[in-house]
DOLO-880815 format. One record per residue (C-alpha): residue in three letters; chain; x, y, z. Coordinates in pm, whole numbers. Layout:
<nodes>
{type: ALA mol: A px: X py: Y pz: Z}
...
</nodes>
This chain:
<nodes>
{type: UNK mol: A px: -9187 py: -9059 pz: -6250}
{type: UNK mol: A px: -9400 py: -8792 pz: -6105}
{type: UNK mol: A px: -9739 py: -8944 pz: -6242}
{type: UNK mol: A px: -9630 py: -9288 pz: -6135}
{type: UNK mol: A px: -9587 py: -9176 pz: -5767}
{type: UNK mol: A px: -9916 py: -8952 pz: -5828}
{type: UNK mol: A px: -10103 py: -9299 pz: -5905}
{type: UNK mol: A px: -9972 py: -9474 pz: -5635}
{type: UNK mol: A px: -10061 py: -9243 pz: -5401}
{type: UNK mol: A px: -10413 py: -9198 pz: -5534}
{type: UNK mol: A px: -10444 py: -9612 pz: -5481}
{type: UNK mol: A px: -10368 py: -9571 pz: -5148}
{type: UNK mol: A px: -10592 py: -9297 pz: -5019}
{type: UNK mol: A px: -10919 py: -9402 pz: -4841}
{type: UNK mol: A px: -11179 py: -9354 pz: -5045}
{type: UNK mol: A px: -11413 py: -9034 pz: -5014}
{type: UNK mol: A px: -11679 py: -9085 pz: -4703}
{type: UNK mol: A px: -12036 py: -9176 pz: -4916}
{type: UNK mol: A px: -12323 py: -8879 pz: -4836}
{type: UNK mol: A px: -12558 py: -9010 pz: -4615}
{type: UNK mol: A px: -12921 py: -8947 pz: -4643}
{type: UNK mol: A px: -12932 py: -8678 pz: -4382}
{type: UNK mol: A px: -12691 py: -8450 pz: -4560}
{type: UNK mol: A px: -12874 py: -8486 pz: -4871}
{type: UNK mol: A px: -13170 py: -8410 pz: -4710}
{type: UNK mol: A px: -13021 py: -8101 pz: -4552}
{type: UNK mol: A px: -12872 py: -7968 pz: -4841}
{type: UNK mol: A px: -13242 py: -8025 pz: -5019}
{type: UNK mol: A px: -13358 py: -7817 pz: -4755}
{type: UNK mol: A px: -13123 py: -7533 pz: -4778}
{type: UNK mol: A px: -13165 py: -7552 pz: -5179}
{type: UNK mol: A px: -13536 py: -7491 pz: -5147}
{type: UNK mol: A px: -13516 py: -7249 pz: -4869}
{type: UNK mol: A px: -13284 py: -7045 pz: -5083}
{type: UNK mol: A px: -13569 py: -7081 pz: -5382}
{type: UNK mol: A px: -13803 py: -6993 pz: -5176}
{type: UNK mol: A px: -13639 py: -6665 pz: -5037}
{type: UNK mol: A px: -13574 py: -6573 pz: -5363}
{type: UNK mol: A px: -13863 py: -6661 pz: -5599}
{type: UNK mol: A px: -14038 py: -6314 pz: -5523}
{type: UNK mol: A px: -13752 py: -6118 pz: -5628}
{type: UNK mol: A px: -13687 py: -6254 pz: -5915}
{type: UNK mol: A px: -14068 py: -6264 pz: -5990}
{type: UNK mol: A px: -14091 py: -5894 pz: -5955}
{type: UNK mol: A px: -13767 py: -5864 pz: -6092}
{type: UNK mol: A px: -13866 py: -6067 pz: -6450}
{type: UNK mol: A px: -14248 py: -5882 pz: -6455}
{type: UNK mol: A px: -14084 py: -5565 pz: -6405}
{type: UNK mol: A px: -13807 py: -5630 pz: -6726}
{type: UNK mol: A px: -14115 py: -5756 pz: -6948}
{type: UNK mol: A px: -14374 py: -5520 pz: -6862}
{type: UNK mol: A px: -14069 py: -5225 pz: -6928}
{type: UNK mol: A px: -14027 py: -5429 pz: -7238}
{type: UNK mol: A px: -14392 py: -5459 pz: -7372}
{type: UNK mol: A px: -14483 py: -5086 pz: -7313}
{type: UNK mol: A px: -14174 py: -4992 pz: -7511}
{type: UNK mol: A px: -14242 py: -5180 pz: -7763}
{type: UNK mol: A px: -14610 py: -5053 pz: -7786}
{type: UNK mol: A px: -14505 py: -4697 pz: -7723}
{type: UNK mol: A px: -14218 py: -4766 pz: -7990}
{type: UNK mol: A px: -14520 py: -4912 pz: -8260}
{type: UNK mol: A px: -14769 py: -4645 pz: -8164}
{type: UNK mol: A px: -14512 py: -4345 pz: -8206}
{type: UNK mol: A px: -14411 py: -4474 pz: -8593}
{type: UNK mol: A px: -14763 py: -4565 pz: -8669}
{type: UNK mol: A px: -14854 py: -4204 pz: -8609}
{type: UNK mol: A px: -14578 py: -4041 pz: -8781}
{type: UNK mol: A px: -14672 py: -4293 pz: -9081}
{type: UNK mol: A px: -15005 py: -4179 pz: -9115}
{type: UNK mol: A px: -14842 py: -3857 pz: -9069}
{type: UNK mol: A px: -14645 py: -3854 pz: -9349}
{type: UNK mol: A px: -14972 py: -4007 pz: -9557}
{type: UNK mol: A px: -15174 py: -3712 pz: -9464}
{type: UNK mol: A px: -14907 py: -3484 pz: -9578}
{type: UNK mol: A px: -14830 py: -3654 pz: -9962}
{type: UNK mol: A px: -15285 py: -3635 pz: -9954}
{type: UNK mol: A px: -15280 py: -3285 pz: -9932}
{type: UNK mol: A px: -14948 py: -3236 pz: -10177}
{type: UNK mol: A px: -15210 py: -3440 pz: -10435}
{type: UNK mol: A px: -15493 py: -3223 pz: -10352}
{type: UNK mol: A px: -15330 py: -2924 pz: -10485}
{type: UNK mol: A px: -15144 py: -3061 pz: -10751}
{type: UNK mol: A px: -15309 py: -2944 pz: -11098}
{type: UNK mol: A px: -15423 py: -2625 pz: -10942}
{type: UNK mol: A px: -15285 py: -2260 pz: -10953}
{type: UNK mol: A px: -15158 py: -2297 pz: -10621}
{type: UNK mol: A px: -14996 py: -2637 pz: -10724}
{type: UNK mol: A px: -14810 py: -2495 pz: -10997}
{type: UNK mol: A px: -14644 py: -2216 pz: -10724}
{type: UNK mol: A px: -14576 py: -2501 pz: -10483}
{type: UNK mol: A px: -14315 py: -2833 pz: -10511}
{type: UNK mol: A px: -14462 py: -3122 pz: -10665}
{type: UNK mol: A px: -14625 py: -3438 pz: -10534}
{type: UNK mol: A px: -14343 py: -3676 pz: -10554}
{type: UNK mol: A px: -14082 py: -3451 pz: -10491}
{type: UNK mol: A px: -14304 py: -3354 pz: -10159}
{type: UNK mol: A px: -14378 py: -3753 pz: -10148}
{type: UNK mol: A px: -13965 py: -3816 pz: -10121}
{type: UNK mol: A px: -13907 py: -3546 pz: -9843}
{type: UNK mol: A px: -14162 py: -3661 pz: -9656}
{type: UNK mol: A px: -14045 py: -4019 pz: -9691}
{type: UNK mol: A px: -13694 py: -3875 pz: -9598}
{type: UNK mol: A px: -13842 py: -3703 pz: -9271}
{type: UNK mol: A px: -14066 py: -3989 pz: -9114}
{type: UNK mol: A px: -13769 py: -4217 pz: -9148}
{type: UNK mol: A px: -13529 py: -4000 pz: -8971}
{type: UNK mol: A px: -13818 py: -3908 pz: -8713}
{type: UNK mol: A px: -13898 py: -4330 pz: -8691}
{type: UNK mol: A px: -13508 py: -4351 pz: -8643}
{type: UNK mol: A px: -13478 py: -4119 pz: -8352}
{type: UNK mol: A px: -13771 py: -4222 pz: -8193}
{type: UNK mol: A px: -13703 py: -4618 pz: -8220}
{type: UNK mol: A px: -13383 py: -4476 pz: -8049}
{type: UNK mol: A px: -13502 py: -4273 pz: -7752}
{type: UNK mol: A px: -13765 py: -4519 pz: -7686}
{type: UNK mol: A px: -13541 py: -4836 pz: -7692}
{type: UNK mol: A px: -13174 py: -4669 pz: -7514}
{type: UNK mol: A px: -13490 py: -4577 pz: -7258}
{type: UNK mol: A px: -13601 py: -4908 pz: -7184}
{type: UNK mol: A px: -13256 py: -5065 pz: -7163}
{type: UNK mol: A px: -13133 py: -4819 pz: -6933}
{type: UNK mol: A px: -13456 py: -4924 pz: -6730}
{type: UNK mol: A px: -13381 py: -5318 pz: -6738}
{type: UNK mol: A px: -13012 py: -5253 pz: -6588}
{type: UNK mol: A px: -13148 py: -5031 pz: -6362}
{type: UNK mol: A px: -13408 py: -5356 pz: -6214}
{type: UNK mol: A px: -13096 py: -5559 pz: -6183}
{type: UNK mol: A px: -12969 py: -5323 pz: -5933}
{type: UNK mol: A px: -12650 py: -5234 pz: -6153}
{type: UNK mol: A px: -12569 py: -4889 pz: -6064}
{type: UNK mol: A px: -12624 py: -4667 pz: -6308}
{type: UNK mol: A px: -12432 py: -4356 pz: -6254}
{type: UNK mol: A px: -12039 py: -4475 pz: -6394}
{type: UNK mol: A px: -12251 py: -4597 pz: -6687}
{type: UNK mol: A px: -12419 py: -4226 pz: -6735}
{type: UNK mol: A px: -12122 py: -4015 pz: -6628}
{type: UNK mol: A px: -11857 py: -4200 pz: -6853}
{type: UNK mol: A px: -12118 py: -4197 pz: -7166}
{type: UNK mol: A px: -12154 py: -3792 pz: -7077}
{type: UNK mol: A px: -11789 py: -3778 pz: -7099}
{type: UNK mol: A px: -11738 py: -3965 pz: -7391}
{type: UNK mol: A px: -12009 py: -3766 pz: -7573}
{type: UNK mol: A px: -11856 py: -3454 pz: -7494}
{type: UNK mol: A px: -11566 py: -3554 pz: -7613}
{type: UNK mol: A px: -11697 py: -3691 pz: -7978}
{type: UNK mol: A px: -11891 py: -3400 pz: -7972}
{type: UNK mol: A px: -11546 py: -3179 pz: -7944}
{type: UNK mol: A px: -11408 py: -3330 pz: -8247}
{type: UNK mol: A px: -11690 py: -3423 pz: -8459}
{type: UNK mol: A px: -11872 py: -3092 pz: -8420}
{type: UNK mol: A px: -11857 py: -3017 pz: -8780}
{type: UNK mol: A px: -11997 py: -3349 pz: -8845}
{type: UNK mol: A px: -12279 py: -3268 pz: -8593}
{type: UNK mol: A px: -12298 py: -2928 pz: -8760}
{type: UNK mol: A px: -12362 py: -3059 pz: -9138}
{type: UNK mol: A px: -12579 py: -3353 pz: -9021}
{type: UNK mol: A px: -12850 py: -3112 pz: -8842}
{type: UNK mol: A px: -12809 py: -2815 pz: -9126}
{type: UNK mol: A px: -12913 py: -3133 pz: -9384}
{type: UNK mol: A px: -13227 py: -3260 pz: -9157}
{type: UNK mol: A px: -13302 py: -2883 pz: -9108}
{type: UNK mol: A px: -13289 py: -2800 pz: -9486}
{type: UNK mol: A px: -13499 py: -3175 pz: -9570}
{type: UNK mol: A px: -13769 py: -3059 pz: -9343}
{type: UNK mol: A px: -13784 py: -2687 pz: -9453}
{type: UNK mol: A px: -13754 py: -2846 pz: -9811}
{type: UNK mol: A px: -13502 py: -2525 pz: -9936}
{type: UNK mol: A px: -13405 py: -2733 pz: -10234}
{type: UNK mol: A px: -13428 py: -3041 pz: -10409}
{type: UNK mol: A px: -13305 py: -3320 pz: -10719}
{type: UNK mol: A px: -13310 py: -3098 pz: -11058}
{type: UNK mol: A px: -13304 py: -2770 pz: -10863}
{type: UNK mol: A px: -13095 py: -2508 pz: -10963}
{type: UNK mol: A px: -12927 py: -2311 pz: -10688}
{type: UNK mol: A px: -12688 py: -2069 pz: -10589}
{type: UNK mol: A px: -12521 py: -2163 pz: -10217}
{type: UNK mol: A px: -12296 py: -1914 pz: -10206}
{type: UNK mol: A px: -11998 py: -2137 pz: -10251}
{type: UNK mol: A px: -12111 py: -2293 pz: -10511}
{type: UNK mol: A px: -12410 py: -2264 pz: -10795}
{type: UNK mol: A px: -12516 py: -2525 pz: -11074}
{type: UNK mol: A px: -12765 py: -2804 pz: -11028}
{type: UNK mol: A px: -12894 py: -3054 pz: -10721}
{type: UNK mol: A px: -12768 py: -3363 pz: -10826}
{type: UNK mol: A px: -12811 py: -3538 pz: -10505}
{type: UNK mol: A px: -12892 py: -3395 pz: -10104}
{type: UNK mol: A px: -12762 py: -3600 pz: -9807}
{type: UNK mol: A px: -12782 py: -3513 pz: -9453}
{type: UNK mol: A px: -12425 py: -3452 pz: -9469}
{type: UNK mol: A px: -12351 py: -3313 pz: -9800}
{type: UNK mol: A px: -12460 py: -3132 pz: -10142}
{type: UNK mol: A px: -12371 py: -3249 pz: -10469}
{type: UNK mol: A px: -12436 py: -2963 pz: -10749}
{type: UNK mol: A px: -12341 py: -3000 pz: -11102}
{type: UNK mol: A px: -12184 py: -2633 pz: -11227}
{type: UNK mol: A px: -12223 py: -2502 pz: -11582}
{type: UNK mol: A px: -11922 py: -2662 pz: -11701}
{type: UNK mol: A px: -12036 py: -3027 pz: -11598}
{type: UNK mol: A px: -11805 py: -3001 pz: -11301}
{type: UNK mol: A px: -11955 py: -3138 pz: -10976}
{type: UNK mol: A px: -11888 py: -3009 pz: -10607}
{type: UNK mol: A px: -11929 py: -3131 pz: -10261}
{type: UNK mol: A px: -12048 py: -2904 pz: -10049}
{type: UNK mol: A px: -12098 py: -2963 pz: -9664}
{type: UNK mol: A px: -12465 py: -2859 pz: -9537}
{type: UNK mol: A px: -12266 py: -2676 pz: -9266}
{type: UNK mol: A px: -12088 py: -2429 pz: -9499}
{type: UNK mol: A px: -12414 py: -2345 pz: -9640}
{type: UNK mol: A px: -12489 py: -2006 pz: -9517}
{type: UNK mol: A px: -12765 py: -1855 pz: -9741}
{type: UNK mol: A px: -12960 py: -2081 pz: -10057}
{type: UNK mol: A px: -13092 py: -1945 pz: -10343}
{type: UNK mol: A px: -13351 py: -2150 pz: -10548}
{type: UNK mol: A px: -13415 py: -2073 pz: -10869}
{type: UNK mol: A px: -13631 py: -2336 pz: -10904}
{type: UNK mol: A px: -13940 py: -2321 pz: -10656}
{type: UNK mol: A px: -14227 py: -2057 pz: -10748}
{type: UNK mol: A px: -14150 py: -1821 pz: -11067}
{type: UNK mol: A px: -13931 py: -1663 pz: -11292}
{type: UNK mol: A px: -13926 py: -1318 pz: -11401}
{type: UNK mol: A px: -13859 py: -1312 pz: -11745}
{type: UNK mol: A px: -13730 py: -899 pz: -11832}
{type: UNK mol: A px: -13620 py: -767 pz: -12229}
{type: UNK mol: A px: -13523 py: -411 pz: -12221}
{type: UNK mol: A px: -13587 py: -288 pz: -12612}
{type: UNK mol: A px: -13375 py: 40 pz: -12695}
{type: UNK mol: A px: -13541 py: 284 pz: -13048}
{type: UNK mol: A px: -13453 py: 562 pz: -13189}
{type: UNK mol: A px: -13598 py: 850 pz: -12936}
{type: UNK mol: A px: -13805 py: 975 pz: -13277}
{type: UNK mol: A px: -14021 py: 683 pz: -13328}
{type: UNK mol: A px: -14402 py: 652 pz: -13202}
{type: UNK mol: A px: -14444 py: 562 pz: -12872}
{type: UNK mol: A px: -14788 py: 438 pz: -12949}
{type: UNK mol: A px: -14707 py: 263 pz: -13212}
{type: UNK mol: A px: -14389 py: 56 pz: -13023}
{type: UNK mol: A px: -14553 py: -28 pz: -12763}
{type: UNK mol: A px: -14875 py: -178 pz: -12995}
{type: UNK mol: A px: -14605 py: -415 pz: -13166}
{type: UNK mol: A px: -14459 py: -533 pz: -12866}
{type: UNK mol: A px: -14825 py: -568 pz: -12753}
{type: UNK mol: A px: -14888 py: -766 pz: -13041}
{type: UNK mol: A px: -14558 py: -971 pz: -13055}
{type: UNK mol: A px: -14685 py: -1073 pz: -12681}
{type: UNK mol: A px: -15022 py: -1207 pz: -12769}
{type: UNK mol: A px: -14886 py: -1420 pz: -13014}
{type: UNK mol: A px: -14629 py: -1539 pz: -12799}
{type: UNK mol: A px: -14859 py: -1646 pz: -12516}
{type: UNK mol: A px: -15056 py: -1823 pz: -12758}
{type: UNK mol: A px: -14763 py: -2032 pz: -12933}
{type: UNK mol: A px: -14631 py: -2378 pz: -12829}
{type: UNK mol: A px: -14469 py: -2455 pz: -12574}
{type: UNK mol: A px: -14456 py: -2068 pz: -12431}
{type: UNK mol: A px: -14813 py: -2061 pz: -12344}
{type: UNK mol: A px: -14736 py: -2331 pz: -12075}
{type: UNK mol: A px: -14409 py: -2152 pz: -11987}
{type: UNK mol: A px: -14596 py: -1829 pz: -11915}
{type: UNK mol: A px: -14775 py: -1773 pz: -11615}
{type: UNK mol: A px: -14889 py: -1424 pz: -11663}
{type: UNK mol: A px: -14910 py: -1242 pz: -11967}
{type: UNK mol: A px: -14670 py: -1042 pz: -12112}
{type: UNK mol: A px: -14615 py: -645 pz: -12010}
{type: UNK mol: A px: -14459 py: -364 pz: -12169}
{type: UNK mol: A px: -14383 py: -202 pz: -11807}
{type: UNK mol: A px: -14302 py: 172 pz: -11991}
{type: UNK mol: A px: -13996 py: 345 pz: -12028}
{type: UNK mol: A px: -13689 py: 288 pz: -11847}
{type: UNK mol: A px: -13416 py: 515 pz: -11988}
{type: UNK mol: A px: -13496 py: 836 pz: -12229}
{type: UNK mol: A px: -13165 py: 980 pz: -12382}
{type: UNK mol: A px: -13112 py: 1212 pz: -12636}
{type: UNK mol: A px: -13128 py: 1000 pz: -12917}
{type: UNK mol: A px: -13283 py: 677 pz: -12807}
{type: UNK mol: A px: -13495 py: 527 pz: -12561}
{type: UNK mol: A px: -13566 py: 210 pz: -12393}
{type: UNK mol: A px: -13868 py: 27 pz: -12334}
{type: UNK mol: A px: -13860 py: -286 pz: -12064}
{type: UNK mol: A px: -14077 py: -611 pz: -12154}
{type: UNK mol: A px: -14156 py: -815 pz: -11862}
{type: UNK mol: A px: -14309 py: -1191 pz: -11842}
{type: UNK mol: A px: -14352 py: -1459 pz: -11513}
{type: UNK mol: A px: -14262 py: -1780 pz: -11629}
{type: UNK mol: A px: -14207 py: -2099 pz: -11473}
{type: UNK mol: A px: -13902 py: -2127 pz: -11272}
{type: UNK mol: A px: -13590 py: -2232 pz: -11515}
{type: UNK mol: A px: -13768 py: -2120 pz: -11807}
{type: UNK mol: A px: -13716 py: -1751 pz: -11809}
{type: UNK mol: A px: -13392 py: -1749 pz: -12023}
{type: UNK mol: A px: -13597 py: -1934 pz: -12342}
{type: UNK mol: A px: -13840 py: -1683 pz: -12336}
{type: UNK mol: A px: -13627 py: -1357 pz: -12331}
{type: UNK mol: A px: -13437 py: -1546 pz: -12599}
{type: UNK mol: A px: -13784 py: -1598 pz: -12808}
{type: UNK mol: A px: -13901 py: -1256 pz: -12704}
{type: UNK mol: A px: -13597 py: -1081 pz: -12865}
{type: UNK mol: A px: -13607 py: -1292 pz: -13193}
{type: UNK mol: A px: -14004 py: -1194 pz: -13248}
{type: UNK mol: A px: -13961 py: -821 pz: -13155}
{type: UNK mol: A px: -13681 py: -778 pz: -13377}
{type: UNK mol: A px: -13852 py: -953 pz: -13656}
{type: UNK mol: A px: -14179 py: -749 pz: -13580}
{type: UNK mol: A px: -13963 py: -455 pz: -13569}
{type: UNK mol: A px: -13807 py: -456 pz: -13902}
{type: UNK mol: A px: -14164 py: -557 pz: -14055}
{type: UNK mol: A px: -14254 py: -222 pz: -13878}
{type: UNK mol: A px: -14000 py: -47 pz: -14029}
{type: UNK mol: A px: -13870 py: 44 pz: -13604}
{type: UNK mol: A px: -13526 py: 70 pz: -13586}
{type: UNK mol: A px: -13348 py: -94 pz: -13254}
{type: UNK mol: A px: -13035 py: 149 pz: -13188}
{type: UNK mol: A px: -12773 py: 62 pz: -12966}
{type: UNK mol: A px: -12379 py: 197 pz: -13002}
{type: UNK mol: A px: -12272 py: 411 pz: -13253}
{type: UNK mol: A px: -12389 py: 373 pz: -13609}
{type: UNK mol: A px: -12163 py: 134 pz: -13865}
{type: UNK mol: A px: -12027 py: 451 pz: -14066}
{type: UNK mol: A px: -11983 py: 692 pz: -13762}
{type: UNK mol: A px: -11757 py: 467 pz: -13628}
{type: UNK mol: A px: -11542 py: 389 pz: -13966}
{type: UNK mol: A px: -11506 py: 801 pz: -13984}
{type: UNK mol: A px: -11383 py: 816 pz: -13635}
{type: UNK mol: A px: -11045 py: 642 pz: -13729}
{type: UNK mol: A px: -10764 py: 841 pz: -13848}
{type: UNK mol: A px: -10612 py: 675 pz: -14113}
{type: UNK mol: A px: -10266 py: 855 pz: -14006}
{type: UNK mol: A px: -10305 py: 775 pz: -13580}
{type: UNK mol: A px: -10075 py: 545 pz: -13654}
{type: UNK mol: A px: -9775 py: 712 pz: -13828}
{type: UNK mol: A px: -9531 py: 880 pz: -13630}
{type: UNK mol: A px: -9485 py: 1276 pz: -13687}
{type: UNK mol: A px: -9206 py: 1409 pz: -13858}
{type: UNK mol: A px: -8822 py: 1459 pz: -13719}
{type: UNK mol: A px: -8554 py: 1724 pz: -13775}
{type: UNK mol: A px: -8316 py: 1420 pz: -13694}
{type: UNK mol: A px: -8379 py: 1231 pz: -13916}
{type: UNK mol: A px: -8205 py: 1438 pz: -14156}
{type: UNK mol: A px: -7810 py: 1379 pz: -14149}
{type: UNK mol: A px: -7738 py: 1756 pz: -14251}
{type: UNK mol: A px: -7999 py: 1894 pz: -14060}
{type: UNK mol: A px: -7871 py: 2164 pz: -13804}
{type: UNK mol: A px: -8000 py: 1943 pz: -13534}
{type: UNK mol: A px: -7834 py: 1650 pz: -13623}
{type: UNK mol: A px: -7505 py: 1803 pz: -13695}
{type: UNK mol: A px: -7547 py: 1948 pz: -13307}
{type: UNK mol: A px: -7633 py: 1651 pz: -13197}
{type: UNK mol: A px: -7340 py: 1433 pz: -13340}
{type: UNK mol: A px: -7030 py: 1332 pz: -13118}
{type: UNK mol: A px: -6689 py: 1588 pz: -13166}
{type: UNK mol: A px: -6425 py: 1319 pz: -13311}
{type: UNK mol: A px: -6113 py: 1294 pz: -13118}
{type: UNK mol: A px: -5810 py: 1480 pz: -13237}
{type: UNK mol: A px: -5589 py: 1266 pz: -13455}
{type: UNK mol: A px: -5218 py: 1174 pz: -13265}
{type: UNK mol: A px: -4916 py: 1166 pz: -13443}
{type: UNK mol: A px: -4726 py: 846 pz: -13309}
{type: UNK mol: A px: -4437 py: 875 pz: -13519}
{type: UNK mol: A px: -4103 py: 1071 pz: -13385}
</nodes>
């Protein structure tokens, strides 16, 4: 009913008045002289967004072309010096060629950042938006994530810190205090090192407090050798001298040895023996096998030599040292029933009662 009487009353309403030609041209007018007020500012306004626009994004392909070429000088000189003596003391080339990879693009990252969160800031700022609420409630809310993420924040600049300062790598074994075994994989965040036993942890770059590598530069490989104090000095330290040179000349060890092979002297001189301390830099990882090998040939040279190695006391010294009867308990007066002491020692019976009347 309500549309009906809507209809009806639309039929009868005069029609709208038509726009005559001077109120079109009036409102042309004002159009135009609104345009024309306004084309300069938004001229300015639109040269000023893309001139912010094409400088950052110069600045922005300037900034990661240089850190490119940056990173290209650096993995150069890694492959200048790989094959050399230094090269062999230093990381190599493509484990150099990854960090440096891993740097630039966190470097391109933050500067892509900086330079873009710049030139948006600019643009709202030529539109006249105010600025300041923006600024002051980003401030706040950074403060705030920074509050409760700050052991995120903490493990994230401890891993960009230890990537650029290259303290370990993939395959290198290290002890972080927390944990030791084997870099299986290095985040910005977190660790993962495989332990002797195949187990794997996760430790957070921020709980790393001190690294050890045992991986970069050397190895120290030491053998401490203990004879009988009457043997030849001379002559023990000419068959470790010899069991050396043949060492450093074998495969694989003469790649595994960086230096040659010293008897360093004598360490400990006791009454009846003495020890002499072997001592070899080796490539790092590697020392183990070659106190392992350097044992097996000395002791082999050794018995050729007719040198004894003493350590402990001797196989029969220690059979007479046991008393056969340490175990047997000593002998009792009790444990004869008509001893004296056991008679003593045995309970008085109580007097017999007569119960009958």
């Amino acid at each position: 009913m309500t549309a009906f009487w809507s209809a009806a009353r639309a039929d009868t309403d005069p029609p709208p008045a038509p726009v005559t030609l001077d109120e079109a041209a009036k409102q042309a007018g004002d159009a135009a002289g609104w345009v024309e007020d306004n084309w300069s500012t938004w001229l300015n306004t639109g040269l000023r967004i893309a001139l912010i626009l094409i400088v950052a994004l110069v600045l922005r392909m300037l900034v990661r072309r240089a850190l490119t070429k940056l990173i290209e000088r650096m993995n150069r000189s890694a492959q200048a010096v790989e094959g050399t003596a230094l090269g062999g003391l230093l990381v190599n080339a493509e484990r150099r060629r990854q960090r440096s990879e891993a740097i630039g693009s966190v470097l391109r990252s933050i500067a892509s950042f900086v330079i873009l969160g710049t030139a948006g800031l600019m643009i709202l700022g030529a539109f006249k938006i105010d600025l300041a609420p923006l600024l002051a409630s980003a401030g706040v809310a950074g403060v705030a994530i920074g509050f409760g993420a700050r052991n995120l924040v903490t493990d994230f600049l401890s891993g960009v810190f230890m990537i650029m300062e290259d303290q370990y790598g993939v395959g290198d074994s290290v002890d972080a205090g927390v944990a030791s075994g084997e870099v299986i994989e290095v985040g910005l965040r977190v660790t993962k090192l495989r332990g002797d036993n195949g187990e794997i942890w996760y430790v957070r770059n921020g709980e790393i407090k001190r690294i050890g590598n045992l991986s970069q530069g050397w190895a120290t490989a030491t053998v401490d050798v203990t004879v009988r104090s009457s043997e030849d000095l001379d002559r023990v330290k000419a068959v470790i001298g010899e069991v050396a040179d043949d060492l450093a000349k074998a495969e694989p060890w003469n790649e595994q040895l960086w230096g040659p092979v010293e008897v360093l002297g004598l360490t400990e001189v006791l009454l009846d023996s003495m020890t002499f301390r072997v001592s070899a830099k080796t490539m790092p990882g590697k020392a183990l096998g070659v106190e392992r090998e350097l044992r097996w040939r000395i002791k082999r040279a050794f018995d050729a030599a007719g040198i004894r190695i003493v350590g402990g006391l001797p196989q029969q010294a220690e059979e007479s040292a046991v008393d056969p009867a340490a175990g047997m308990a000593a002998p009792s007066a009790y444990a004869s029933a008509t001893s004296p002491q056991s008679v003593a020692a045995s309970p008085i019976p109580p007097p017999a009662t007569n119960l009958s009347k």
